[in-house]
Structure formats: structure tokens, C-alpha cells
C-alpha positions as CSV (number, residue, x, y, z in Angstrom):
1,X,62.8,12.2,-22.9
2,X,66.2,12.3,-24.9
3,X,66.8,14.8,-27.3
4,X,67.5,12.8,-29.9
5,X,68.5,14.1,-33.6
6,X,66.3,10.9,-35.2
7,X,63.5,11.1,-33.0
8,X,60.5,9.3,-34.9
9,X,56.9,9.9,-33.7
10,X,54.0,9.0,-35.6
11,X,50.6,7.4,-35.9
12,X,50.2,3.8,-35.7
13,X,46.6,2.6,-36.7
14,X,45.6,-1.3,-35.1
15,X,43.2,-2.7,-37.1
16,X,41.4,-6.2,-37.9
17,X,37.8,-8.2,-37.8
18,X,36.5,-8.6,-34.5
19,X,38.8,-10.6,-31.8
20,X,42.1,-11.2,-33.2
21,X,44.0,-9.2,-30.0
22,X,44.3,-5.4,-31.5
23,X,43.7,-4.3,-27.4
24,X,45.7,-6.7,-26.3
25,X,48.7,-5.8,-28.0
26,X,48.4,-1.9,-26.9
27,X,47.9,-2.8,-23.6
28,X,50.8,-5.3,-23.5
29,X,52.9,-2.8,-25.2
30,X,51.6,0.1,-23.1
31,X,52.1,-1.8,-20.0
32,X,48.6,-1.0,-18.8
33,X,45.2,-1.8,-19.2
34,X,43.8,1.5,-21.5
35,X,41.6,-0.8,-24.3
36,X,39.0,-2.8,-22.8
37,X,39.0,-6.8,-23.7
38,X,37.2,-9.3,-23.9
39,X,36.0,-12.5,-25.8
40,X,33.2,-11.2,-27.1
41,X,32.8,-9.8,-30.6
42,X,32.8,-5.6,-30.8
43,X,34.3,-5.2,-27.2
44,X,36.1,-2.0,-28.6
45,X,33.9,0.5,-30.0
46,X,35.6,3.5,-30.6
47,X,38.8,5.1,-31.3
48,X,41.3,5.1,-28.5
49,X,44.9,6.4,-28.6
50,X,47.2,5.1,-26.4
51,X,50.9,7.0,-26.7
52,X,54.3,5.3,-25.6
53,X,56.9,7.4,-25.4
54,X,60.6,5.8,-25.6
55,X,64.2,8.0,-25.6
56,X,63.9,8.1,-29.1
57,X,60.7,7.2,-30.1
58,X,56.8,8.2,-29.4
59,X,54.1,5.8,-31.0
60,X,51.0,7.2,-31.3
61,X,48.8,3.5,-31.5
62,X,44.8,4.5,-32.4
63,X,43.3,1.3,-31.6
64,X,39.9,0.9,-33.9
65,X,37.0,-1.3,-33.6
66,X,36.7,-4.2,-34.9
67,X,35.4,-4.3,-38.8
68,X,32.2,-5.3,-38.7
69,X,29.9,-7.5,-41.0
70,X,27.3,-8.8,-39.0
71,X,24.4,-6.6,-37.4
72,X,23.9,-3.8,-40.3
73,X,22.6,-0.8,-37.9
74,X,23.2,2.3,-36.8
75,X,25.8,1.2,-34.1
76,X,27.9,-0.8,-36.4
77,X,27.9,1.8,-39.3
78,X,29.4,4.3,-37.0
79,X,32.1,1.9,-35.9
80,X,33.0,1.0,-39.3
81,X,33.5,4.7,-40.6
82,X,35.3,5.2,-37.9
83,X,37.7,2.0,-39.3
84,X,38.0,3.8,-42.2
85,X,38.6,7.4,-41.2
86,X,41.4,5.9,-38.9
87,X,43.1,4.1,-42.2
88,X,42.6,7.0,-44.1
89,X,44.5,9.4,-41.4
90,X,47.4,7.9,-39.9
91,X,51.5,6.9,-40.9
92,X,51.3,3.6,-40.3
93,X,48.7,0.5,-39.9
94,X,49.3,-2.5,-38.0
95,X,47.3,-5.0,-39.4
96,X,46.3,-8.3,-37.1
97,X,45.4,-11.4,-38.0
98,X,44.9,-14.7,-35.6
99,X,47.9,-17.3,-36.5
100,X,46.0,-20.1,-38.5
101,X,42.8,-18.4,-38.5
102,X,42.2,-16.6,-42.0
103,X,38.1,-16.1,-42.9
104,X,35.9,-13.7,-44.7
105,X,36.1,-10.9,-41.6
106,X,39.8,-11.1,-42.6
107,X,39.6,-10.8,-46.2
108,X,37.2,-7.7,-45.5
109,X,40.0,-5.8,-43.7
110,X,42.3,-6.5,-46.0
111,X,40.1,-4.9,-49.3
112,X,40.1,-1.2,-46.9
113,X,43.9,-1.7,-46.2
114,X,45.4,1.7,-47.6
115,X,48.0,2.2,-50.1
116,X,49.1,5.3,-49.4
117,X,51.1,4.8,-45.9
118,X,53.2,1.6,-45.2
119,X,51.0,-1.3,-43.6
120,X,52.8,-4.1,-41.1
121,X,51.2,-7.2,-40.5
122,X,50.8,-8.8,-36.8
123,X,50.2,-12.9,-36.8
124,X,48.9,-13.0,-33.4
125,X,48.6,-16.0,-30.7
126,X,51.3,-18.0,-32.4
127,X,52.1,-19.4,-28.9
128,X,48.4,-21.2,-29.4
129,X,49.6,-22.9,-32.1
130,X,51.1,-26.6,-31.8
131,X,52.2,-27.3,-34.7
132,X,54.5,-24.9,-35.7
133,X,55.7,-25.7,-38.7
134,X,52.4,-24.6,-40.5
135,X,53.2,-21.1,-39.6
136,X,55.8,-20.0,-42.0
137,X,53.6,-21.7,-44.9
138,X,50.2,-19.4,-43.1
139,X,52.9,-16.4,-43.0
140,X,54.0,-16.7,-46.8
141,X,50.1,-17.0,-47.6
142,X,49.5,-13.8,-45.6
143,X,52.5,-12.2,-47.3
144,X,50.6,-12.9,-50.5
145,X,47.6,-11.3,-50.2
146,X,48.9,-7.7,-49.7
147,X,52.1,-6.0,-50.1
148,X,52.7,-5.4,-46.3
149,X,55.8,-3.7,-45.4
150,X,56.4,-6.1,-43.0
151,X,55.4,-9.4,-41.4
152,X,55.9,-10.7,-37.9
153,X,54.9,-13.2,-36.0
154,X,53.6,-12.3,-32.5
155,X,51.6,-13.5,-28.9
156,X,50.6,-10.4,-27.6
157,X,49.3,-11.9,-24.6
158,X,52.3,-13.9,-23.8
159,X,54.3,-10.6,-24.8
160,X,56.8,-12.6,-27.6
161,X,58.2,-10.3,-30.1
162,X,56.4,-7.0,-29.4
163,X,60.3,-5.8,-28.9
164,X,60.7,-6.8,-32.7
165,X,57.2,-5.4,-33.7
166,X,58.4,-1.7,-32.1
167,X,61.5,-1.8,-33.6
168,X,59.8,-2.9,-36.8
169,X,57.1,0.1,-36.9
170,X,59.6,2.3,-35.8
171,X,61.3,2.4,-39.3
172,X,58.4,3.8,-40.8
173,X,57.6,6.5,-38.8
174,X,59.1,9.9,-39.8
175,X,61.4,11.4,-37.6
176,X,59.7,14.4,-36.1
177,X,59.9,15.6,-32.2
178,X,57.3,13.9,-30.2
179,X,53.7,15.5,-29.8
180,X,52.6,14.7,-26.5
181,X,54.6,14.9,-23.3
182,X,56.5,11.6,-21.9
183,X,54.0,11.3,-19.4
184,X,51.1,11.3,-21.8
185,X,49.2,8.0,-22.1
186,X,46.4,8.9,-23.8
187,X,43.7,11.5,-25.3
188,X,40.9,10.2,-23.4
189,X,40.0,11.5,-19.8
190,X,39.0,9.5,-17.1
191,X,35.3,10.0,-17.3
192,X,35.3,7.7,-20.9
193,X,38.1,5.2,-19.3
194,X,35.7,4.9,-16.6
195,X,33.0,4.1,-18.9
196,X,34.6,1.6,-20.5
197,X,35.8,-0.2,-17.8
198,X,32.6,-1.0,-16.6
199,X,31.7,-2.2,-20.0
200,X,34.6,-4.8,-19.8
201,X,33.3,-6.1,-16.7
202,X,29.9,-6.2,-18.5
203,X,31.2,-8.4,-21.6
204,X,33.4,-10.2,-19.4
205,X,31.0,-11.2,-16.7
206,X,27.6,-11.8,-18.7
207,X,29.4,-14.1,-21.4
208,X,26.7,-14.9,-23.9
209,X,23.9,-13.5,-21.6
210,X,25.0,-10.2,-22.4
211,X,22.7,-8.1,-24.8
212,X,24.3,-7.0,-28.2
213,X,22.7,-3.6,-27.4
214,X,24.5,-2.7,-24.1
215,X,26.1,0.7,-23.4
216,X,27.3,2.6,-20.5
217,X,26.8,6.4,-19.6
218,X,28.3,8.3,-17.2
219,X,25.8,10.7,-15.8
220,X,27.7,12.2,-13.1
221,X,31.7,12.2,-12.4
222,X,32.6,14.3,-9.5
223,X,36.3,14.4,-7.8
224,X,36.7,15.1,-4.1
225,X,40.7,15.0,-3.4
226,X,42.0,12.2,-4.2
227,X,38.3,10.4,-4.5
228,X,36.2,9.9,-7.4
229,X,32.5,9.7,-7.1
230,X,30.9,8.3,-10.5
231,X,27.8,7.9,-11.1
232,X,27.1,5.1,-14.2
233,X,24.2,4.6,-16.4
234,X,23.9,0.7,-17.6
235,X,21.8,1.1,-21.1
236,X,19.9,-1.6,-22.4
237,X,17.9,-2.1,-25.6
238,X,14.7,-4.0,-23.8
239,X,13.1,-4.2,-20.4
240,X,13.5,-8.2,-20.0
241,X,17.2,-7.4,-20.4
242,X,17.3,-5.3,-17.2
243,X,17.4,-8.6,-14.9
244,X,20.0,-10.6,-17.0
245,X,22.3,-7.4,-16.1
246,X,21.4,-6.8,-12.6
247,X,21.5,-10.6,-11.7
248,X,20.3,-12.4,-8.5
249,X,19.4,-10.2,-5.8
250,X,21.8,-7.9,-7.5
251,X,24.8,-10.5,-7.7
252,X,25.6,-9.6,-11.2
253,X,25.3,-5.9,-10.9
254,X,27.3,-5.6,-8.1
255,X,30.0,-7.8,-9.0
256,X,30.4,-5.7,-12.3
257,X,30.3,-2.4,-10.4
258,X,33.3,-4.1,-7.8
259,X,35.6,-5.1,-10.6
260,X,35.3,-2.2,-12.2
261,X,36.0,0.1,-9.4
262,X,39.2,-2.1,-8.7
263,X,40.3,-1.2,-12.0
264,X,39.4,2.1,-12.2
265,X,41.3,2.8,-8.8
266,X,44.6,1.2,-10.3
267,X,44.2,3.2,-13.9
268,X,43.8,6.4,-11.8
269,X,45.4,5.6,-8.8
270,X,43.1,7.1,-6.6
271,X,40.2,6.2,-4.6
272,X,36.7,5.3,-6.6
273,X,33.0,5.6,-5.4
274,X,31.1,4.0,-8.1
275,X,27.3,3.5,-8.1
276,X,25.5,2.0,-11.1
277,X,22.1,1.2,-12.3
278,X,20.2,0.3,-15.3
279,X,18.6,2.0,-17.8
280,X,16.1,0.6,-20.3
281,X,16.3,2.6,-24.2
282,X,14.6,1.1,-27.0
283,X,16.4,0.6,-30.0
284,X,19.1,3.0,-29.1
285,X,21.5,0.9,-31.3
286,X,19.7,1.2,-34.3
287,X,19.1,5.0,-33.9
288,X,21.7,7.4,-35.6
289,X,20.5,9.8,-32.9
290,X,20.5,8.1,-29.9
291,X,23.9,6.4,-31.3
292,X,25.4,9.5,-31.4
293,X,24.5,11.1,-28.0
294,X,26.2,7.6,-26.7
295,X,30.0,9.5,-28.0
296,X,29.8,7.1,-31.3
């Protein structure tokens, strides 16, 4: 890392209802996969930092769950206080919307925007959009609604413009020495990352089978060498969920456990053992207790 006399580090909150591409733009910009994604609704559930260090830059990105407005329980309360604990905390936010896609979930986000710290705002998946001269009138709506600091246009996926988006947050964040070291890429240890993962696989490979009330625990994470052996708790909120999970003679189950182990063994670059199994809790999402004891 440079020792640079203007070096800017800060806190960069991502934020936005459900699905608009907040993990997809720190993992594009991170140049790994760290948040989970997927289609579904409430794929990230909790905070996760994911630092990028430049020569004279570190960006300290704490990508939030999605705000949420359906399901009032237990689960979802936690998620949404931890929405606003982020906003309340950090330098900057990095608001996302979906390019042409403005609704109630978006107009939620935008009431708990702060005041007190500059706030940017992402128009994501503009490569999706065909006609393209409706997006400088969406833009100037956008523009608006809040008084964002900035406004840019972005396809996370397709990686267009997150040069400009960097360079963009960069202006606002004060110029202080960096806080983790260069080869920092998060706060998070492997036994949550491995967690996650397999709950990816779980959203990605169930679709709309998949019950709202799914977690994963890691009961056991042991390293040998250069081998980790993990041992992964599936929960699930009801007993006639247990064979939508574990599939076919296994099928599903064991697919999910494969991808994930692939992943996992490229994120840590070392050698995975992975067994997993399912667990049956009633009502854990609906239980501040159990809710809690899950890390939410």
C-alpha cells in the first residue's frame, strides 16, 4: 500500500429493498465472491464487510440486508435494525435502485435514508434496459426524490461504470490512513463464509421450493493443514420441509453440499471436507431467541 498524503478510508453502507444487486456490486468490485446471491428475496441476512484496498484508497463496503416489508417476525425485525444501525454508523451510503424499477420497497428505503453523511445513488442493471432513452428521464425522477450526493448509472453484473462509482464514493470519504491491512478482505472468518455459502447453493438450487424459514449452522469446523473439515447443520422450520431440502435419494442435498464445497475451496484456497444434514426447528424464525442463537 502507498503512503499517500490523501489517503481516504471510510465506510461505505450498500443498501436497498430486496433484489436490486447490493451483493453483486461488492462482489464485482471486490473481485470475489464474499456476499452470497441469489434471486430470491432476503438472500443476505446480515451485515458483511467486505474491504478493498487501492494505493490511495481503502473502502470499507458493509453490505446490509435487504429492507424488508413483508413477513413481520422475529427474523425480519432483526434484519431491519440491523438496516438501520448500518445507516446510522457509517461515512457514506450507496443507495441501489433497479433501472426502471421504482415501487413501494423502494420508497421505504428511501424515508430511512440519513441526512447526516452524504448518500450516492446506484441505478443498477441499465444494460437490461432496451430502451435507453427512458433512463435519464427515470435518473432525473430518482434525483428528485432525495438529495443524493450523487447519481450514477451502473450494471454491476456486466461490471459498467463501477470505475466511475469508486472514484465517485471516493470524494466523500475523509482522508485518514487505512484501518485494515492491504490484504484484508473482510471481518468475517471462514466458519460464517462457509455458512453462507451453503445457503447460496440452498436459495439457488431449491428456487421457489425453498422454505422462507431456512438457515444454516455450523456445528463443527476443524482445520487439518491445509484441509478443512466442516460439519453443517441445514435448519428448517417444519418436518415436511426436510425432504424438499434433501431431494431424491439425496440428489438435492448433495448437489448443494458439492457446489458449496467448490466454492468454499476457491474462497479459501484450500482443500474442503463438507458434510451436511438437516435439522427440523419449529418456528425458529419467529423466535427472538432461537433468532438470535442463529448470529442475527
Amino acid at each position: 500500500m502507498k503512503d499517500s498524503p490523501d489517503f481516504r478510508c471510510g465506510t461505505i453502507a450498500i443498501t436497498g429493498r430486496p433484489n436490486v444487486g447490493k451483493s453483486t456490486i461488492l462482489n464485482h468490485v471486490m473481485g470475489l465472491k464474499l456476499s452470497i446471491t441469489s434471486r430470491k428475496a432476503q438472500t443476505t441476512r446480515h451485515r458483511l464487510l467486505g474491504i478493498h484496498t487501492t494505493d490511495d484508497t481503502q473502502f470499507l463496503f458493509v453490505d446490509t440486508p435487504g429492507f424488508q416489508l413483508q413477513h413481520v417476525n422475529a427474523l425480519n425485525s432483526a434484519m431491519n435494525r440491523t438496516v438501520k444501525q448500518v445507516l446510522s454508523e457509517v461515512d457514506v451510503v450507496l443507495c441501489v435502485v433497479e433501472a426502471m424499477k421504482f415501487g413501494v420497497g423502494d420508497e421505504k428505503v428511501f424515508e430511512i435514508l440519513p441526512t447526516h453523511c452524504p448518500v450516492l445513488l446506484a441505478v443498477n442493471k441499465v444494460d437490461l434496459v432496451k430502451d435507453k432513452g427512458k433512463l435519464l428521464p427515470f435518473i432525473k425522477e430518482m434525483a428528485a426524490k432525495f438529495p443524493f450526493a450523487d447519481v450514477i448509472p451502473i450494471s454491476a453484473k456486466k461490471s459498467l461504470q463501477l470505475d466511475e462509482l469508486l472514484s465517485t464514493l471516493r470524494k466523500h470519504l475523509p482522508e485518514q490512513p487505512a484501518i485494515y491491512g492491504e490484504d484484508e478482505l473482510t471481518d468475517r472468518n471462514e466458519r460464517f463464509l462457509a455458512a453462507e455459502l451453503i445457503r447460496e447453493k440452498l436459495f439457488r438450487l431449491l428456487g421457489e421450493e425453498i422454505p422462507y424459514a431456512i438457515s444454516v449452522e455450523i456445528e463443527k469446523f476443524e482445520q487439518e493443514g491445509g484441509l478443512r473439515r466442516i460439519h453443517a447443520a441445514i435448519i428448517v422450520d417444519k418436518e415436511n420441509q426436510k425432504p424438499i431440502v434433501i431431494g431424491k435419494d439425496g440428489e438435492k442435498l448433495k448437489r448443494v453440499s458439492t457446489e458449496a464445497r467448490l466454492d468454499m475451496e476457491r474462497l479459501f484456497n484450500a482443500k474442503v471436507w463438507l458434510e451436511t444434514w438437516v435439522k427440523v426447528r419449529s418456528g425458529w424464525a419467529d423466535d427472538v431467541r432461537a433468532v438470535k442463537s442463529l448470529g442475527y
